[in-house]
VEXTI-172714 format. One record per residue (C-alpha): residue in three letters; x, y, z; residue number from 1. Coordinates in Angstrom, 3 decimals, padded with zeros to 6 digits, always signed. Example, Ala and Ser with C-alpha at 12.3 -4.5 7.8 and 13.67 -1.06 7.14 Angstrom:
<pt 'ALA', <+012.300, -004.500, +007.800>, 1>;
<pt 'SER', <+013.670, -001.060, +007.140>, 2>;
//
This chain:
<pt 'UNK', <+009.729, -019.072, +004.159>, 1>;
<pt 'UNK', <+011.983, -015.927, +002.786>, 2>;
<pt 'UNK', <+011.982, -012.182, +003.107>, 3>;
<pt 'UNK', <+010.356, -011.993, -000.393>, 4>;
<pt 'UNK', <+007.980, -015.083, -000.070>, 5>;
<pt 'UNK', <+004.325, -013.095, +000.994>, 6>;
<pt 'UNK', <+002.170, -015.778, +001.435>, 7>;
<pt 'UNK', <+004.350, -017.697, +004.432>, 8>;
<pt 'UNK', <+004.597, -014.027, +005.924>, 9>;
<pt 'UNK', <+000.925, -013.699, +005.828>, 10>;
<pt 'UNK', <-000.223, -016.812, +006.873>, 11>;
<pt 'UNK', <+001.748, -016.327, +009.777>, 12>;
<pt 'UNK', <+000.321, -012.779, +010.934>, 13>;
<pt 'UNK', <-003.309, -014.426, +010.080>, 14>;
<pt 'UNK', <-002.809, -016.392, +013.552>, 15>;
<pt 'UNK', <-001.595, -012.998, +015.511>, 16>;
<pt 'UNK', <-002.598, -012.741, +019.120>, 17>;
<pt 'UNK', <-005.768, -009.844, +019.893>, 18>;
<pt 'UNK', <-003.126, -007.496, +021.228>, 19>;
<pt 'UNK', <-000.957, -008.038, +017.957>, 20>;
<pt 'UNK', <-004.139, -007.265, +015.748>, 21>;
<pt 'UNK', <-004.848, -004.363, +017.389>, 22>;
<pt 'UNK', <-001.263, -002.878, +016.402>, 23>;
<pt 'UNK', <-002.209, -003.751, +013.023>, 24>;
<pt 'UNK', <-005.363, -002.321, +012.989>, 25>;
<pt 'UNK', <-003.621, +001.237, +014.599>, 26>;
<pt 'UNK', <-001.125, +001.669, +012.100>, 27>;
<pt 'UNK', <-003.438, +000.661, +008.869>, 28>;
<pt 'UNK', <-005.658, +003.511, +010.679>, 29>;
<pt 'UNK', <-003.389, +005.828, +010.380>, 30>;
<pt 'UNK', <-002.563, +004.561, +006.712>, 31>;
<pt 'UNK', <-005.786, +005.745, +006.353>, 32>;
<pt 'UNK', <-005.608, +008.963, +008.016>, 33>;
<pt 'UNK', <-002.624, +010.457, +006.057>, 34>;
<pt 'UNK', <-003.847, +009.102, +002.743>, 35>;
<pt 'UNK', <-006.778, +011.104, +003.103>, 36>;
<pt 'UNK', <-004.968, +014.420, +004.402>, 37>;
<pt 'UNK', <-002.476, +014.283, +001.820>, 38>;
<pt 'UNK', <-004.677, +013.255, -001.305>, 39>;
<pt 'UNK', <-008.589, +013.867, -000.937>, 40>;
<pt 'UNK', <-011.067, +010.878, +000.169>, 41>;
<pt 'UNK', <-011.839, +009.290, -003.105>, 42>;
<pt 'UNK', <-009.411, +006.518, -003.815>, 43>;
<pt 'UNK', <-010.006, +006.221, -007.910>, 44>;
<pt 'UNK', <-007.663, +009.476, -007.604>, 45>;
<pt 'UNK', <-005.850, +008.720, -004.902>, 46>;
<pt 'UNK', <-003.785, +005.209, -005.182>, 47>;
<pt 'UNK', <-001.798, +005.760, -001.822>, 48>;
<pt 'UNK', <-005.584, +005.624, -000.209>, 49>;
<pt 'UNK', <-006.577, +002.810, -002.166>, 50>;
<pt 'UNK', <-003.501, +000.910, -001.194>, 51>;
<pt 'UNK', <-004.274, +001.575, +002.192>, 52>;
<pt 'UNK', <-008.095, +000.852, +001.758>, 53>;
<pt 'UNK', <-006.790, -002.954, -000.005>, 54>;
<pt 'UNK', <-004.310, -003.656, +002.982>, 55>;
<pt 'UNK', <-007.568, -002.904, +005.095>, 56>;
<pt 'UNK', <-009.492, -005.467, +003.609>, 57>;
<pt 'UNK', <-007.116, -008.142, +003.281>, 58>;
<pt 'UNK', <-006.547, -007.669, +007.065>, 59>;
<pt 'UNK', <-010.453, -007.962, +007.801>, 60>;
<pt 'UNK', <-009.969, -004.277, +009.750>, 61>;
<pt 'UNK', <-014.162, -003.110, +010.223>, 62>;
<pt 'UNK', <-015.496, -000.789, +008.240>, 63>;
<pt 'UNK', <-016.515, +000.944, +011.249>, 64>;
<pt 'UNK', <-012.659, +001.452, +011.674>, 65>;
<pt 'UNK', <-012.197, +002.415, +008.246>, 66>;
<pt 'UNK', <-014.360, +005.114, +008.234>, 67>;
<pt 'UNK', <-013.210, +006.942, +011.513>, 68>;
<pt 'UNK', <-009.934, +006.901, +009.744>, 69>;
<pt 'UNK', <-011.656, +008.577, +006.476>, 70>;
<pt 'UNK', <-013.232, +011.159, +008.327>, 71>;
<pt 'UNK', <-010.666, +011.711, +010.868>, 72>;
<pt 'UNK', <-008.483, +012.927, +007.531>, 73>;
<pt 'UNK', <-010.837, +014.603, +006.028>, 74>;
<pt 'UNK', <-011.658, +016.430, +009.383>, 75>;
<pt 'UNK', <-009.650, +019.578, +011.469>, 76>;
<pt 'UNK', <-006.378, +018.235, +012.470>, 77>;
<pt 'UNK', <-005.970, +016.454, +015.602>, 78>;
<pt 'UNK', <-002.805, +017.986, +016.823>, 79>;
<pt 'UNK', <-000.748, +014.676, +015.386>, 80>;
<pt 'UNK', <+001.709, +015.581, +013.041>, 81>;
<pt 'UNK', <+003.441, +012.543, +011.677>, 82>;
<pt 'UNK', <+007.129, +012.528, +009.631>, 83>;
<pt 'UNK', <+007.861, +009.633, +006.865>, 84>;
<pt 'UNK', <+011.184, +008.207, +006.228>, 85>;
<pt 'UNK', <+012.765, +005.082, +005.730>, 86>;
<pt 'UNK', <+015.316, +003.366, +007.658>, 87>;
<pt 'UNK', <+017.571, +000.693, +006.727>, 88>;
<pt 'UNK', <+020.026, -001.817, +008.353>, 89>;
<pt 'UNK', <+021.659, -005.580, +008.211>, 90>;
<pt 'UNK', <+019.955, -008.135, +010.031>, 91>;
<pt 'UNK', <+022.044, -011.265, +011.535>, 92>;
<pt 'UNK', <+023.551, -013.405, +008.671>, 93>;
<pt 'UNK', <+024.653, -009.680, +007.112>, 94>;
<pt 'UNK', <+020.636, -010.263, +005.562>, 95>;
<pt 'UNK', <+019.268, -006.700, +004.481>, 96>;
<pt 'UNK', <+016.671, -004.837, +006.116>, 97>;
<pt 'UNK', <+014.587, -001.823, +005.239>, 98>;
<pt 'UNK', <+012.123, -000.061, +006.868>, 99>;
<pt 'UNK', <+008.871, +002.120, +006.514>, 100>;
<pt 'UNK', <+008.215, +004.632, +009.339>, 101>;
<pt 'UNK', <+005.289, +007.137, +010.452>, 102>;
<pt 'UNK', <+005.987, +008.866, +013.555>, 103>;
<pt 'UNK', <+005.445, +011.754, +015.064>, 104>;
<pt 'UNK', <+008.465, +011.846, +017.816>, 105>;
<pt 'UNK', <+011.440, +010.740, +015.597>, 106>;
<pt 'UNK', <+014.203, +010.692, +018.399>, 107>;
<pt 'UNK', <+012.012, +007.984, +020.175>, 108>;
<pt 'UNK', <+011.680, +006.096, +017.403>, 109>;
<pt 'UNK', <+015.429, +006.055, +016.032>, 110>;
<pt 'UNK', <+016.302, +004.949, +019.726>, 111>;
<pt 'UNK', <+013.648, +002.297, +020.459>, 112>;
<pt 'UNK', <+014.873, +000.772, +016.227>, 113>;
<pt 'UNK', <+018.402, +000.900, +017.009>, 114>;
<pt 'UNK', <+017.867, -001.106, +020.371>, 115>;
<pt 'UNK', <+015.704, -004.007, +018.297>, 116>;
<pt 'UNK', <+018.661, -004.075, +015.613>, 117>;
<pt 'UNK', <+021.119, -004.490, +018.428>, 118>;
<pt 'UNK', <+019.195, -006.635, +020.447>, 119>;
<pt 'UNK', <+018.466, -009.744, +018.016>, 120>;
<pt 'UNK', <+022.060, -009.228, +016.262>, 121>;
<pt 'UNK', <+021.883, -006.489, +013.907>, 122>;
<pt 'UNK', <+022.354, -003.176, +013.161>, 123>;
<pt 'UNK', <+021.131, -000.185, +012.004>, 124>;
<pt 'UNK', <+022.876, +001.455, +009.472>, 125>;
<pt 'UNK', <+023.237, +004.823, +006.870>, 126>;
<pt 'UNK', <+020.577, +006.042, +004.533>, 127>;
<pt 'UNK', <+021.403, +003.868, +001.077>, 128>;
<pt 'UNK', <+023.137, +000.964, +002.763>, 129>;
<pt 'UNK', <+020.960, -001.872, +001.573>, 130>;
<pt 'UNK', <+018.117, +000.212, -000.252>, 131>;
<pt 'UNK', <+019.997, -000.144, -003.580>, 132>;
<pt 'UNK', <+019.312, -004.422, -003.218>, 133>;
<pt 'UNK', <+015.085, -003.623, -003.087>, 134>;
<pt 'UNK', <+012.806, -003.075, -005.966>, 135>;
<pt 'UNK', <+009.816, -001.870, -005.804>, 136>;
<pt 'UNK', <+007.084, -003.457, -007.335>, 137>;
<pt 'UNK', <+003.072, -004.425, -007.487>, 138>;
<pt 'UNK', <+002.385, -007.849, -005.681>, 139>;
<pt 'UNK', <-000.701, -010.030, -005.706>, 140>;
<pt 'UNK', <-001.330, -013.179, -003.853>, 141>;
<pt 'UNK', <-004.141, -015.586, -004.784>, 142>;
<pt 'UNK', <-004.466, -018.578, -002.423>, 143>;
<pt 'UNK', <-005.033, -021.815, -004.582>, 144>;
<pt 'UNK', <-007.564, -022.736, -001.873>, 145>;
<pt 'UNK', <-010.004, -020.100, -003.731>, 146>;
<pt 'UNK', <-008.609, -020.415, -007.064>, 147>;
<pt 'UNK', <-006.489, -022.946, -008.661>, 148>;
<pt 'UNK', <-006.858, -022.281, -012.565>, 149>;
<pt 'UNK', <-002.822, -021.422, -013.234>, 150>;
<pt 'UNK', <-003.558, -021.027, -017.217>, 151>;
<pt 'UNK', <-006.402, -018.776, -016.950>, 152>;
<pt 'UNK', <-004.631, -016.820, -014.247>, 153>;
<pt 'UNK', <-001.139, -016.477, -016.386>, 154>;
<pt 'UNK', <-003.868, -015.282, -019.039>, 155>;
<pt 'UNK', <-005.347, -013.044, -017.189>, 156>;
<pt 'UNK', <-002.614, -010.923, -015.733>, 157>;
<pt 'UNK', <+000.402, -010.628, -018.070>, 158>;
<pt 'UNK', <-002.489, -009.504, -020.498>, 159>;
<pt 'UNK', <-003.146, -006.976, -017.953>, 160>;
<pt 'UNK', <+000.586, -006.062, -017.830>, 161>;
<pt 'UNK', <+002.126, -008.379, -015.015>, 162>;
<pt 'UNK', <+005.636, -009.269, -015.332>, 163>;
<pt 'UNK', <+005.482, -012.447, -013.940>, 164>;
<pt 'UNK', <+003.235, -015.414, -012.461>, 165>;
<pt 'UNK', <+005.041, -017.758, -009.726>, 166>;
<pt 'UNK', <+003.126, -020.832, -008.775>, 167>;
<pt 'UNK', <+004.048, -021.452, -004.861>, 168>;
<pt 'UNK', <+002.806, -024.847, -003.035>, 169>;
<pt 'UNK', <-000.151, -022.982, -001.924>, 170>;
<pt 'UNK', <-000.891, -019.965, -003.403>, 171>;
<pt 'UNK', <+000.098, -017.769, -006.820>, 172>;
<pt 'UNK', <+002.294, -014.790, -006.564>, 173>;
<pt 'UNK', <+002.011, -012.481, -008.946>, 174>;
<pt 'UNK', <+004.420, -009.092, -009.730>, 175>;
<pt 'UNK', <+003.622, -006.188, -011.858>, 176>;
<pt 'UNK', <+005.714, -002.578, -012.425>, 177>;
<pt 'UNK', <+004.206, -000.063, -009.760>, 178>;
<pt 'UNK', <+002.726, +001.616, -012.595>, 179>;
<pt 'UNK', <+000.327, -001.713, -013.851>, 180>;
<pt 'UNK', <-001.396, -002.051, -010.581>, 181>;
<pt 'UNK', <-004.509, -000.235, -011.308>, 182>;
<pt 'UNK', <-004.510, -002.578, -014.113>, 183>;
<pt 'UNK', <-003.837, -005.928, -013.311>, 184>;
<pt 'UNK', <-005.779, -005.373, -010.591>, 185>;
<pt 'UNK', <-008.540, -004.375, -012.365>, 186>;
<pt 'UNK', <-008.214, -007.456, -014.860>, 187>;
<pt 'UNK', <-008.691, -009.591, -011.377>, 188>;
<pt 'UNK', <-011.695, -008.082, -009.764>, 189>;
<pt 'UNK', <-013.474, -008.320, -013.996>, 190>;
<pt 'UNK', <-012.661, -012.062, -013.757>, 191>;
<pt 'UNK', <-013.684, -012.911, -010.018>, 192>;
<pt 'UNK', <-010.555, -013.822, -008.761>, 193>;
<pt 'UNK', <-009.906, -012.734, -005.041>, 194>;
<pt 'UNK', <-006.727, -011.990, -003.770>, 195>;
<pt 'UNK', <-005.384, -012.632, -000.181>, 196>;
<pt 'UNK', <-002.730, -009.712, -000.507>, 197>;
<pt 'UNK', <-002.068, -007.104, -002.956>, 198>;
<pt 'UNK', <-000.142, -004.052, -002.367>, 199>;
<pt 'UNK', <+002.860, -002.151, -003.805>, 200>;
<pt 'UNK', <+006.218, -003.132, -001.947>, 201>;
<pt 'UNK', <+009.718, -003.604, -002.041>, 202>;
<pt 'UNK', <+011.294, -006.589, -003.268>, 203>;
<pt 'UNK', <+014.673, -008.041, -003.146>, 204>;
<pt 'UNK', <+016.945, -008.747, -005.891>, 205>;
<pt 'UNK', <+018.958, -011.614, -004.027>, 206>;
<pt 'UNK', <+018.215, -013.454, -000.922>, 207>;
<pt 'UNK', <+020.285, -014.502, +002.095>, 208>;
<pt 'UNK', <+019.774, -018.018, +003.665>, 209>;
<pt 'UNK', <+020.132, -017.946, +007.333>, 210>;
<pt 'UNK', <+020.192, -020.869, +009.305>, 211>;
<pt 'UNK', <+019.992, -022.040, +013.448>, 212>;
<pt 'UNK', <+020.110, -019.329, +015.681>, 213>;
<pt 'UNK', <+020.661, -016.616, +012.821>, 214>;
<pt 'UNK', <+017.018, -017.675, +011.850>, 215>;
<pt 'UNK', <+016.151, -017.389, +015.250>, 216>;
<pt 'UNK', <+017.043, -014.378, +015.830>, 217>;
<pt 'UNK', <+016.439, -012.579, +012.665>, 218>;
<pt 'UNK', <+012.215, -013.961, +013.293>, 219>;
<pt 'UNK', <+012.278, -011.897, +016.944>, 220>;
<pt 'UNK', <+014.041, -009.412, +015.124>, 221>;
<pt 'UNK', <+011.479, -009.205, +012.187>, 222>;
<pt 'UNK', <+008.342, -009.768, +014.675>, 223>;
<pt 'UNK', <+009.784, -007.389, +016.754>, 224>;
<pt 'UNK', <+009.977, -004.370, +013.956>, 225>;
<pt 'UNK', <+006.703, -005.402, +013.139>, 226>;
<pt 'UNK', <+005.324, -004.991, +016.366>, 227>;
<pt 'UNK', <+006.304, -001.046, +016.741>, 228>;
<pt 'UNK', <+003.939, +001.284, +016.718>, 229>;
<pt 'UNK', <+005.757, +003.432, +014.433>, 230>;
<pt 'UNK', <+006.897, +001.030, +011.767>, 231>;
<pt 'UNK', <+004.406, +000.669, +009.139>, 232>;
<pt 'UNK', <+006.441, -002.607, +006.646>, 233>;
<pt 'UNK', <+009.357, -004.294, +006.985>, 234>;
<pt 'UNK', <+011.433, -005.645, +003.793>, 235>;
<pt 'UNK', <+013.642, -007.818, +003.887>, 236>;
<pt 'UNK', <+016.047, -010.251, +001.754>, 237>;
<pt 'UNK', <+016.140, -013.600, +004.086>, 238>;
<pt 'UNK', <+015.801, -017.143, +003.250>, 239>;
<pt 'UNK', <+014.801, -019.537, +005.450>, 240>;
<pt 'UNK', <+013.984, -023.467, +005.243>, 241>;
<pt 'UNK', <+010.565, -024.091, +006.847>, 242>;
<pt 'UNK', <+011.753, -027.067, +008.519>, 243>;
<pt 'UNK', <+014.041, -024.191, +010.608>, 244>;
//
């Protein structure tokens, strides 16, 4: 499993406790919620909505849910007012970590992130510290378990404009410029091929392999981020064995 592996990452949140789910489902709500405010209701002219709509469905979130969301941004405003930014620090090992945030009490959050950093053996550092090591890029996952035709995949999406087509033991991970989404997702919904993930994100350039309790800690560290109600994704550049 590594920072920039999806699949492992995602198989893993797949067997998330209720109470984990339910964080999930919150902050893809609110996803949602400021897509809408800050770009209309239709996603085929809003891709921040769409993106949001895609992480939706590959996280099973009802469509009951969904639409509460929709109309709660298309709606009067609710007296939340919620501030973006991105934070970024080193994990144990001196691995890189950056971080997505939506929150609407900033001094809370900046206190409760610098206590996880500390906590599992990091820290949180200056704006620009690691973000120059991330990419950002268009990623698709396709688990072999519903499709397992490699050629006709590689086909498919580099005609579409992907960049690149990595075969993994159990699924295909495929990465595309930010600007070929539309399109090479497009080319997979014309040829019936489902994806488990597909999203625009941040990618490293290099990993870092950590190893015994740096792996430890930088998994509570990682599951921990994850867990906060005000950080929407976590990037990251580690490299772990699975048999750690």
């Amino acid at each position: 499993m590594s920072g920039h592996s999806k699949w492992a990452n995602i198989k893993r949140k797949k067997g998330a406790n209720d109470a984990i789910r339910g964080k999930i489902t919150t902050k893809i709500g609110r996803e949602i919620t400021v897509a809408v405010r800050m770009g209309g209701g239709d996603p085929i002219g809003n891709m921040r909505l769409k993106l949001a709509l895609s992480k939706a469905k590959a996280n099973n979130i009802p469509k009951d849910n969904i639409q509460r969301a929709i109309q709660k941004g298309l709606g009067a405003a609710d007296g939340s007012t919620y501030e973006e930014f991105v934070y970024e620090g080193y994990g144990p090992g001196g691995s890189a970590v950056m971080l997505d945030i939506m929150t609407d009490n900033r001094n809370r959050t900046a206190a409760d992130i610098r206590h996880l950093f500390s906590k599992y053996g990091g820290n949180l550092g200056e704006t620009g510290c690691v973000g120059w090591m991330f990419k950002q890029k268009a990623i698709f996952i396709v688990d072999k378990e519903t499709y397992d035709d490699e050629e006709k995949l590689m086909m498919v999406v580099l005609e579409a404009g992907a960049d690149d087509l990595k075969a993994e033991t159990d699924s295909f991970e495929i990465t595309a410029a930010p600007e070929d989404f539309n399109a090479v997702a497009q080319a997979l919904e014309d040829n019936k091929i489902e994806t488990v993930q597909s999203e625009i994100t941040m990618l490293p350039d290099t990993t870092v392999k950590l190893e015994g309790k740096d792996a430890d800690k930088m998994l509570s560290l990682i599951d921990a981020l994850e867990e906060h109600d005000d950080v929407q994704n976590v990037y990251s550049n580690y490299e772990i064995d699975e048999e750690e």
